[in-house]
N, C-alpha and C positions, 0 to 999 in steps of 0.2 A: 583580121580582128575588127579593122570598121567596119565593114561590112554588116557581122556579125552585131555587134555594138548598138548599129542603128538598125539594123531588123527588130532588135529585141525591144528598143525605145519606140518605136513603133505602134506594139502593142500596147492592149491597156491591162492595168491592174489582173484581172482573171485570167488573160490569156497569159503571161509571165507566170502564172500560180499556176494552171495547166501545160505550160510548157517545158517548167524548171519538175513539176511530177514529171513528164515522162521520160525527160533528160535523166533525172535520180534513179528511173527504171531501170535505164539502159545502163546507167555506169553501174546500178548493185548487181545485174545480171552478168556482167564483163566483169566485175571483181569475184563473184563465185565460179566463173569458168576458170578465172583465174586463178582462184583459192583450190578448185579440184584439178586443177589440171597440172599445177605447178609442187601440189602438198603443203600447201600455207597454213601457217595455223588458225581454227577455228575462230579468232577474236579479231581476223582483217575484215569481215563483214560487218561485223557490230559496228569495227572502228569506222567504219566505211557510212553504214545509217546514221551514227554521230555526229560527224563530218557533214550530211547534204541535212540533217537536221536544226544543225548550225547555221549553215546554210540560207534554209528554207527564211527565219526572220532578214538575215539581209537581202537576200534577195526581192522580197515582196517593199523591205523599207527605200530599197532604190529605186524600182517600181513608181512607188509613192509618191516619193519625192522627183520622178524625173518627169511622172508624171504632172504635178503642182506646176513644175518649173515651166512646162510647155503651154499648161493655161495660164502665167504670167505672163508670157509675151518672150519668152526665150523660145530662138528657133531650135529646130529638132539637130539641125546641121553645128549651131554650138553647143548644143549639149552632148552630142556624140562628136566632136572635134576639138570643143573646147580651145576655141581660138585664144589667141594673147587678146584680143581686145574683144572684153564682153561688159553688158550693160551694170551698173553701179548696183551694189547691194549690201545690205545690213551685212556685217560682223559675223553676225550668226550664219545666217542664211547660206555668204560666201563659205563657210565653214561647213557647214551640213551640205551644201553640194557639191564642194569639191570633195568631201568623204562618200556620199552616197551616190559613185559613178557606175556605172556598166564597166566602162574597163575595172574599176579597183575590186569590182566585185566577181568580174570573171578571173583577174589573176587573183584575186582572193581563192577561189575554186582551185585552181590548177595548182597554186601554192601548198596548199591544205592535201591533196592529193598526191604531190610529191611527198609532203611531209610523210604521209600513211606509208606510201613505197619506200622511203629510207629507211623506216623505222622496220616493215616487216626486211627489206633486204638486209640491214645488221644483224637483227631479230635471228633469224634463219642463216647468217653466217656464225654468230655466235655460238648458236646451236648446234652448226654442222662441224664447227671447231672445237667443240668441248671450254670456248672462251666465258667467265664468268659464272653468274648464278643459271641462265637461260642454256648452257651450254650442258647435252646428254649426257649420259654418265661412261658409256660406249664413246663418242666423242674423245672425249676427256681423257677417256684412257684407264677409268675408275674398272667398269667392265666388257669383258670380251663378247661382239655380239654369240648369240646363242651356246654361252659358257654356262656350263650347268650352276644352277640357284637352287634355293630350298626353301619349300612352302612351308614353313609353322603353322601348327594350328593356332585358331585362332584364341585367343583369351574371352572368355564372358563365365556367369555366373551358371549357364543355363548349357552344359554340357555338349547334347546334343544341336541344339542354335550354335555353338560351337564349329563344330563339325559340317552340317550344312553350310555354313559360311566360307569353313576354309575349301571345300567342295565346289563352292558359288566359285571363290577367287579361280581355285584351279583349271575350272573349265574356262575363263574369260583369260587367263592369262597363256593359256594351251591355243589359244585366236591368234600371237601375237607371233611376229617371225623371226623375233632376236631375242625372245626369253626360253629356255628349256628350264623344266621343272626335274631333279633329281627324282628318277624313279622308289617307288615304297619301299620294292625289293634290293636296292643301293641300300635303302636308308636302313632297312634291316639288317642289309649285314655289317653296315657300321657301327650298329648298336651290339651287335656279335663282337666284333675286333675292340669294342669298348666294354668288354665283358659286363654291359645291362643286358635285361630281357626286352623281346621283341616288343613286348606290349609297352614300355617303357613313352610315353608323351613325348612328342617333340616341342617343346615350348621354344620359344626363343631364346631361350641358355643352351639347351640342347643339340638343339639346330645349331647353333653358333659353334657349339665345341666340335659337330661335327665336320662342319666345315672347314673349320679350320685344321680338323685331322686329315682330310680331304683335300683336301686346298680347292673349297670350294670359297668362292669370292664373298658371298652376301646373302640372306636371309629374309627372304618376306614374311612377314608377321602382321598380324592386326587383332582388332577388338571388338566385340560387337555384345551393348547393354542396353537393354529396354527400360524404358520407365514411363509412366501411366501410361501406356499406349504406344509410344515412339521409342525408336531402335537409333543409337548413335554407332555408327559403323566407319573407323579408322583402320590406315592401312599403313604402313613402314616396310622400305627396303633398310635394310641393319646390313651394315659392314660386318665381315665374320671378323676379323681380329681384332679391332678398338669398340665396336659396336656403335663407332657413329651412324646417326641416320644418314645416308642418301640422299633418299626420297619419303615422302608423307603425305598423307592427306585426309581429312577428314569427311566425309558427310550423316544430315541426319536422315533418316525415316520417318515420315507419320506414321505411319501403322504397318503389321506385317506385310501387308502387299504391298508395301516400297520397298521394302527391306533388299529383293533381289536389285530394283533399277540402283540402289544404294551403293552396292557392292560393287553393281558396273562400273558407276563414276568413279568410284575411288580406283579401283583397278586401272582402269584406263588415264586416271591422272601419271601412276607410277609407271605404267606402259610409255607413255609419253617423253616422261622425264629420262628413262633409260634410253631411249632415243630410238623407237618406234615412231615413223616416217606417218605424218597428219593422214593421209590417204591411205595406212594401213589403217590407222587406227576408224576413219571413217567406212571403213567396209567391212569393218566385222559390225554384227549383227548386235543388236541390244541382245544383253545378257540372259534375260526372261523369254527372249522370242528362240534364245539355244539350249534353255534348260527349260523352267517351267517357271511359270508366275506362282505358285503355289509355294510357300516358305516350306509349309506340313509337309508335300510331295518329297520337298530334296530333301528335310529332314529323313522318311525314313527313306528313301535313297541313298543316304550316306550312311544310315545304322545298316541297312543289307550291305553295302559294300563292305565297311566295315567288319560287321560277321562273317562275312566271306573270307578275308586275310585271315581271319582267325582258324576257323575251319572250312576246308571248301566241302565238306559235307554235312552243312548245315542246313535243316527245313526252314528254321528262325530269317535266314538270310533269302530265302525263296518265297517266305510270308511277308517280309516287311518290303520288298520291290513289287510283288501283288498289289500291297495297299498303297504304296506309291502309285503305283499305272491306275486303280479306284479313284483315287484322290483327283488326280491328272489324266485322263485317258490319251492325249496328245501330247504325254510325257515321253518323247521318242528317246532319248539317252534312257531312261529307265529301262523302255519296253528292249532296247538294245542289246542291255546288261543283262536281261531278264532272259533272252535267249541265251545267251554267254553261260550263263549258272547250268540252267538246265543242261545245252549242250555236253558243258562239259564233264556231266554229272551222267552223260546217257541215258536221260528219263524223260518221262515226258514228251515224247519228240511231237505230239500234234501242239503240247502246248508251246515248244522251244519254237515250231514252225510259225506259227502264231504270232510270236512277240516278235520274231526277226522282217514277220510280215507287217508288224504295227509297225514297226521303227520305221520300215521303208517307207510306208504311208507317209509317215507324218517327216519325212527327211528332211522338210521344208523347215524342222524345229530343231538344226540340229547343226555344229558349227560344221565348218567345209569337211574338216580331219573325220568328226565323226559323224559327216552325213556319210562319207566315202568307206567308213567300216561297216555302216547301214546295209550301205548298196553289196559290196562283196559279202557281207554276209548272209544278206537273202537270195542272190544269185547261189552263193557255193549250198547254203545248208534248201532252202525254200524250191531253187529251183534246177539245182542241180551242173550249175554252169560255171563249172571253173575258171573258164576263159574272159569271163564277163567279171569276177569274181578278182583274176590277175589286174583287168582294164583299170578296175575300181581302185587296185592298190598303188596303180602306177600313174591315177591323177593325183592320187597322195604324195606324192614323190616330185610329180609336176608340181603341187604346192612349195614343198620342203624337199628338196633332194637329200636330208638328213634325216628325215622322219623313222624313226627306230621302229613305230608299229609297222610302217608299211614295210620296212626293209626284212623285216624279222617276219613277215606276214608270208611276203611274198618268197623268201626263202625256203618257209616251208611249204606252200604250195608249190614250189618247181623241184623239192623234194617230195614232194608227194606224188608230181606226176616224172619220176625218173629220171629229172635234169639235173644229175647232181653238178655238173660245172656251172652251168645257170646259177644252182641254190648258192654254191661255195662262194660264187661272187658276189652275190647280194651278200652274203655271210660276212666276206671282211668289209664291205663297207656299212654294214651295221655294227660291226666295233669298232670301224673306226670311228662312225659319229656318235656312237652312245655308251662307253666305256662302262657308265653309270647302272647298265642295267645289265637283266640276265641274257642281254646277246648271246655274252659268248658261249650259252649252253648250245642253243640255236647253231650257231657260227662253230663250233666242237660237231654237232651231228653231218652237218654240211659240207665241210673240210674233210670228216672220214670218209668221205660216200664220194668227195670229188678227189678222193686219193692222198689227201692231204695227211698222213695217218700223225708224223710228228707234231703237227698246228693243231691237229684235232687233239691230242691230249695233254699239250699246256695248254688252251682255251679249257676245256676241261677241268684241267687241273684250276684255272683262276677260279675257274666257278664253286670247285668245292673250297679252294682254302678262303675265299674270301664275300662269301655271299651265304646269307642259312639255307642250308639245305634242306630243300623237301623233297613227295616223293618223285616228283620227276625230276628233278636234278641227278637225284641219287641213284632212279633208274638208270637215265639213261648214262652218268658215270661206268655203272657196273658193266651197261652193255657195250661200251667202248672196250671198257677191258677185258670181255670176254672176247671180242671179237678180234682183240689185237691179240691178244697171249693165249685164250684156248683157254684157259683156267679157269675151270667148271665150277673147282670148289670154294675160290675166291668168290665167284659170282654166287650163287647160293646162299655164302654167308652174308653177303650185301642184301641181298635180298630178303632173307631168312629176319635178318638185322629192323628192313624196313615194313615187314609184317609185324612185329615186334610192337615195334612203336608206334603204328598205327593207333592204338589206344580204341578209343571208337568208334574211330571212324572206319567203315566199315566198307565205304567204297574203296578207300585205300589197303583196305585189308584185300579185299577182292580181287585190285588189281595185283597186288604183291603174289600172291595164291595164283594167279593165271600166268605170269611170269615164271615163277619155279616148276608151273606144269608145263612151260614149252620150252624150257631148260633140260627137264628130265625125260620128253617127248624125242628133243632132239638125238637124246642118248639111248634110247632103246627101252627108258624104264617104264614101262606104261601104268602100272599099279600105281606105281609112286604119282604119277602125274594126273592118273583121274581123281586119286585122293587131294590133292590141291584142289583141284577143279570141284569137286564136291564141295569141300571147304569155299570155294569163291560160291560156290550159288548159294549155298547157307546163308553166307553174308549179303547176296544180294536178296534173298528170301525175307531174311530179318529186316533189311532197309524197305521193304515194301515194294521191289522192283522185279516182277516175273517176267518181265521180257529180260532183263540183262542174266538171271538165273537160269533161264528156258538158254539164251546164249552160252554157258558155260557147259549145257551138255552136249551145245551143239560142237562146238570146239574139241569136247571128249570122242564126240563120235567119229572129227575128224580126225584124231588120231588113232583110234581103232581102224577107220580106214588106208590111212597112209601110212601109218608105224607100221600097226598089225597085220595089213592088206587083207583085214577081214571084214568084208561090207555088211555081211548080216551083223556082226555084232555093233558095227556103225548105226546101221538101221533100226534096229533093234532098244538100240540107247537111245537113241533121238525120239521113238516112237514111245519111250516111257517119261521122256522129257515134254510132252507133248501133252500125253496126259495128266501130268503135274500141272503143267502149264499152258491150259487149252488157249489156242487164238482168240477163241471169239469173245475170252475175259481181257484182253488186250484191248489197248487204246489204237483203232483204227492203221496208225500211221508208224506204231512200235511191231505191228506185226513183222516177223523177219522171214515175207514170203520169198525174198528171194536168195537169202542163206539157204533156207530145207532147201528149195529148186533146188541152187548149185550141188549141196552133199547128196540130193537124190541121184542126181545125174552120176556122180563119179561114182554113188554106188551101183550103176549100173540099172538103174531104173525111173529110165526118161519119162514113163505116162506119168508116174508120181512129180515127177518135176516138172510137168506140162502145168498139173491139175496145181500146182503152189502157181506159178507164172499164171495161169485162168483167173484165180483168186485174188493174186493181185489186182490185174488190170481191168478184173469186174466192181473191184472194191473199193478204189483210189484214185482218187481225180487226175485226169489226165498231164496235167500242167505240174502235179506233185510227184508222180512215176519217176523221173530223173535224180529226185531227191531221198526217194525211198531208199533204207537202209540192202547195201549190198550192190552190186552192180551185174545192169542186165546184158550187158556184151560177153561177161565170160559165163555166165548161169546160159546162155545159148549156146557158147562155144561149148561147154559141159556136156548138155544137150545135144548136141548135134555129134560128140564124138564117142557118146554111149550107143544113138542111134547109128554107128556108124560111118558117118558122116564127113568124113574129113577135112574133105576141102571148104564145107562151110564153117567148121570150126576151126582150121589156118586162117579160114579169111577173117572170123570173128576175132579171132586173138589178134593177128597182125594188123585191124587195123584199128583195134582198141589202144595198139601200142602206139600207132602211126597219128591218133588220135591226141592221146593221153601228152604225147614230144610237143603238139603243138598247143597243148594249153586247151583243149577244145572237150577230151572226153574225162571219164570218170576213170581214176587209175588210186585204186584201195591198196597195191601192193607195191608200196616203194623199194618193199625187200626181194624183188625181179621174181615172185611167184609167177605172173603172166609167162615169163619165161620158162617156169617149170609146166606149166598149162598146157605151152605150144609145146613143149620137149617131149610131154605122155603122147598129145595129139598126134606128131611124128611117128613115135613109136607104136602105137596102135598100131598106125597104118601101115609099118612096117620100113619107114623112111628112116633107116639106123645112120645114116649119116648127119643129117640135122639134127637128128632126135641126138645123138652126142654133141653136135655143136651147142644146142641147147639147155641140157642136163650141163654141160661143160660153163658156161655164159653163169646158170643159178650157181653152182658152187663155186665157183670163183668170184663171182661176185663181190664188188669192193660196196658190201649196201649196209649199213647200219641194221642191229639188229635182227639181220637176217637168219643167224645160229640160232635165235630165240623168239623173233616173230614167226618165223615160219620154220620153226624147229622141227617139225613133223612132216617136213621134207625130205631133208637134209641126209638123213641114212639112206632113205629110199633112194634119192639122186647118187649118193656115192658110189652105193649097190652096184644101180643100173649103169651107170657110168662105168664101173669097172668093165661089168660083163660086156657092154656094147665095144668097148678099145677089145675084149678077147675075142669076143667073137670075130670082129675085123685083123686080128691076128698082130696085136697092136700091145703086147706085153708089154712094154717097158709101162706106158700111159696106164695098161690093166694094174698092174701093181700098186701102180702110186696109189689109186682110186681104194682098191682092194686095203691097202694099208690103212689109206684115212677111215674108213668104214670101220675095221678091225677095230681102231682105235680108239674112234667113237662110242662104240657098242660092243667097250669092254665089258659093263656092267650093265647091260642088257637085261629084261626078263627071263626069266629058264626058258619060258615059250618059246623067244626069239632065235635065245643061243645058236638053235641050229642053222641059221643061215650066216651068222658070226663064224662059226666053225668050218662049213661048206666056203666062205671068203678067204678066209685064213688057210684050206688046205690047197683050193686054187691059187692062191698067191706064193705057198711055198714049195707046190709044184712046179708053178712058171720059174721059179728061182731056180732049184735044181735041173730043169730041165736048159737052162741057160751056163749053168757052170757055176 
């Protein structure tokens, strides 16, 4: 430290002022490596420029004064050693220089700096112990990390600024890794078990009662009120049972475009307090650069979601995300959502392509969670790529290994591509981390299909007794239970029930109407079942959707073909559906060329299936063909087994399959149709051994919905299954087959009867003829 001492006395006045800056450089760069590296709290820098700003006058005053002292005639060697014997001096003078020393000013420094480091090491122990006012609330023991919490809407005068607000908090606090927000559909059916209506406010009474019915812990709540211009935006976590605050915090707005960075602050104060780690909180994104700087935008952002829970067949909730994405055009969660509607509405599809293609664009606006639903979304629906599509959902998981969307995401895509043990196991660990939501309908589908049949209908069952049921809950309820008990007539009235109260929504009507037609398709009744189906294109008629109406005939004609094994009247249907609903009044990307392909081919008429496949791939951009409705592996395998063909449509089917296992291809039919595909392929070519191991694989099949997704099978396969075990001289196996067909196609059309009766008198021949 002499050394030191006397280098620095050395200099004069400016080079001390130049020296002590670059020295203040280094130590505020070494305290922010420190501050990011270690997770300090944001206020050790500030403390830290304080500190060398304090600093900065004593050091220049020793400077000063050591400097004076050397032009009096004191040597440099006493004023950096400070011998016991120095020359005589005034009172003062002695006083002012033995205060204004290089050593007392250096361990002034070093003093002051430990000081900063005690105070953040208590600082940060206190916090990491739950000790005192600094101490998290996680910590402390007050909350469990990522224990579900409940967003209140927000209080203000001004309705929807309301709603955008509570919107703003949710996405900033959906950044954070130890808060989970109780999902709508929770909160809906709590308001169910609380006999109020769905529509029913959650204020901060409400929320609180529910939580505490729930034993949920705590309640975020806030307020946000404008006046002449400026927006006061507060936020509160509320204890569910005394409703003490927690946490609080307030900031103001200058004008609406603060309003969003306003929201962030506060968010991230109560983030903090709960005991989110400084370096998470510094790596989520400002709030505005993951939603939109536009107040108007998330305003109607949140009225179309909004609309949406209310009815998901609503145009209102499809026009107010339009003006959102006008408002914003690099509004990526909108344009996100915006494919989500449409999707799942099956309209629109160049526009659903579109929006899922903005989102992706602008992904760079969008937090980790939901830039990573961006990317699987444009992959699965834009570009056709499942695989890419699974990657997306399992850096989601890399983030959060609890993540409910990706768990529930990816579930059903490994149920889509045939892995039911894969799905079943994402399945239970999406209930097990999200109790709160509709997993276990998800985890109930996944469970049936991985064998699981008793887990699949108490998950089932929690879903109906304790969550509002809509209609896909309800669906797929009934198809459980058709598929476990056979009980055709039970299913029907579920059905029948959920047509019912459709009300006007018409896409729900539609689908309820296409369910009872491959319910009554599976049984032989074919009249009964185009009449549904008529009834569904009605309704998609009156919704203003001729590609999904043009679809319901197409469906009809697959049942005249596979029911009835009448291909002209297949042909025939479609080609009057056709004319109702020409292509070329279709929206480019909704044309369904490669549905007619496939139904032409099994009607035995491949040039027509060519000239639909030509029209495609003359009409449709290269990079979108993979995303196009339908799949072009099995409309070839089709093709290739009308022309005869065999071995290229074995090899299409098997390795669509071989495809679809590893996540790579496109697989439509989680209800093992492909397996019915290869089973006819076989039999063509006269392979009765396969072609029964095949036929044998679909009707056994442990697959969801398979009696009534692909009910227009299912007789056909019994049929042929039977005859293929007789003709191999294989009675026992003939009979069973014989029986279940019988069985099924009790109540068959009179048309049908006769091959009802031809089953029934071979099965009671082979009986007699056995004894």
């Amino acid at each position: 430290m002499k050394k030191l001492i006397h280098e620095i006395h050395r200099r004069s006045l400016w080079q001390v002022l130049g020296i002590y800056l670059a020295a203040g450089w280094v130590v505020l760069q070494v305290v922010h490596q420190l501050v990011e590296s270690a997770g300090l709290p944001d206020w050790v820098s500030p403390f830290a420029i304080v500190l060398l700003l304090i600093g900065l006058p004593i050091v220049l005053a020793t400077a000063f004064v050591q400097e004076r002292g050397i032009a009096g005639g004191v040597s440099e060697e006493q004023v950096a050693d400070e011998p016991p014997e120095r020359p005589a001096a005034t009172p003062a003078g002695r006083s002012r220089h033995n205060l204004f020393t290089w050593r007392n000013a250096v361990l002034g420094g070093v003093l002051a700096f430990t000081l900063l480091t005690a105070l953040t090491t208590a600082f940060m122990f206190m916090r990491n112990r739950g000790i005192g006012p600094v101490g998290s609330l996680i910590a402390s023991g007050v909350l469990d990390a990522r224990s579900p919490l409940i967003l209140a809407t927000f209080e203000s005068g001004d309705p929807d600024l309301a709603r955008a607000a509570t919107e703003a908090f949710r996405v900033d606090l959906s950044q954070s890794p130890v808060v989970r927000l109780a999902e709508p559909s929770f909160l809906a059916a709590a308001l169910d078990r609380m006999e109020r209506s769905r529509d029913t406010r959650i204020d901060l009474a409400v929320g609180r009662e529910i939580a505490e019915r729930e034993g949920i812990p705590a309640v975020f709540t806030g307020e946000i009120n404008g006046a002449g211009g400026a927006y006061v935006v507060s936020g509160q976590l509320v204890r569910a049972g005394d409703g003490a605050v927690l946490a609080s915090h307030r900031e103001t707005a200058t004008d609406s475009t603060a309003v969003i960075d306003a929201i962030n602050r506060v968010s991230r104060v109560l983030r903090e307090r709960i005991g989110e780690s400084y370096t998470s909180l510094r790596a989520s994104p400002p709030l505005e650069n993951v939603t939109t700087p536009s107040l108007e935008a998330l305003r109607k952002y949140t009225e179309a979601v909004a609309e949406d829970e209310r009815s998901m067949d609503s145009p209102r909730a499809i026009a107010l995300i339009e003006e959102a994405v006008a408002i914003d055009p690099q509004f990526a969660m909108a344009w996100r959502k915006l494919g989500v509607f449409l999707a799942n509405r099956e309209e629109q599809r160049s526009r659903a392509l579109e929006a899922f293609q903005q989102a992706y664009e602008h992904r760079d606006r969008l937090t980790d969670r939901e830039r990573y639903l961006a990317i699987a979304a444009y992959n699965d629906w834009v570009m056709g790529r499942t695989d890419l599509a699974i990657q997306a959902y399992d850096n989601m998981l890399a983030l959060d290994p609890s993540d409910h969307w990706a768990l529930n995401n990816l579930s059903v895509k490994y149920w889509q591509l045939g892995q039911f043990e894969k799905s079943a196991e994402l399945a239970h660990r999406l209930v097990a981390a999200d109790s709160t939501s509709r997993s276990y309908a998800v985890g109930a589908v996944a469970a049936y299909d991985g064998g699981e049949v008793d887990l699949a209908a108490e998950w089932m069952g929690v879903v109906v007794e304790n969550f509002e049921p809509n209609p896909t809950s309800r669906t797929w309820a009934a198809f459980l239970a058709l598929d476990q008990a056979g009980d055709y007539e039970a299913y029907d009235g579920a059905i029948e029930d959920l047509a019912s109260d459709a009300g006007g929504n018409l896409y729900a009507l539609a689908n309820a109407q296409q369910d009872l037609a491959r319910a009554d398709a599976a049984r032989g009744r074919l009249r009964e079942a185009h009449a549904h189906l008529e009834r569904a294109e009605s309704a998609h008629r009156d919704r203003g959707r001729p590609p999904e109406a043009l679809a319901s005939a197409i469906i009809s004609a697959w049942f005249d073909l596979d029911v009835g094994l009448n291909s002209g009247a297949a042909v025939e249907r479609v080609e009057a559906g056709l004319r109702r609903y020409p292509l070329v009044e279709m929206d480019l990307l909704e044309r369904p060329y490669l549905e007619l392909a496939f139904l032409y081919a099994a009607a035995g008429r491949p040039d027509d299936a060519r000239r639909f496949m030509a029209e495609l791939k003359a009409e449709t951009p290269p990079e979108l063909i993979n995303g196009a409705p339908g799949n072009p592996a099995a409309t070839r395998a089709g093709i290739a087994r009308a022309e005869g063909r065999y071995e290229d449509a074995l090899a299409e089917g098997r390795s669509e399959i071989s495809l679809a296992r590893r996540g790579t291809g496109v697989w439509e039919c989680p209800s093992l149709c492909r397996y019915m595909s290869l089973a006819l392929t076989f039999d063509a070519a006269g392979q009765a051994d396969s072609a029964t191991a095949y036929f044998g694989a679909y009707v056994n099949g442990s697959s969801f919905g398979r009696i009534t997704g692909d009910g227009n099978y299912l007789g056909r396969a019994l049929e042929r299954l039977a005859q293929l075990y007789d003709q191999a001289g294989d009675t026992e196996n003939a009979v069973v087959y014989y029986a279940r067909f019988v069985e099924l196609w009790t109540e068959a059309d009179p048309e049908l009867q006769p091959r009802v009766e031809a089953a029934r008198a071979r099965m009671e021949e082979i009986v007699r003829e056995r004894g």
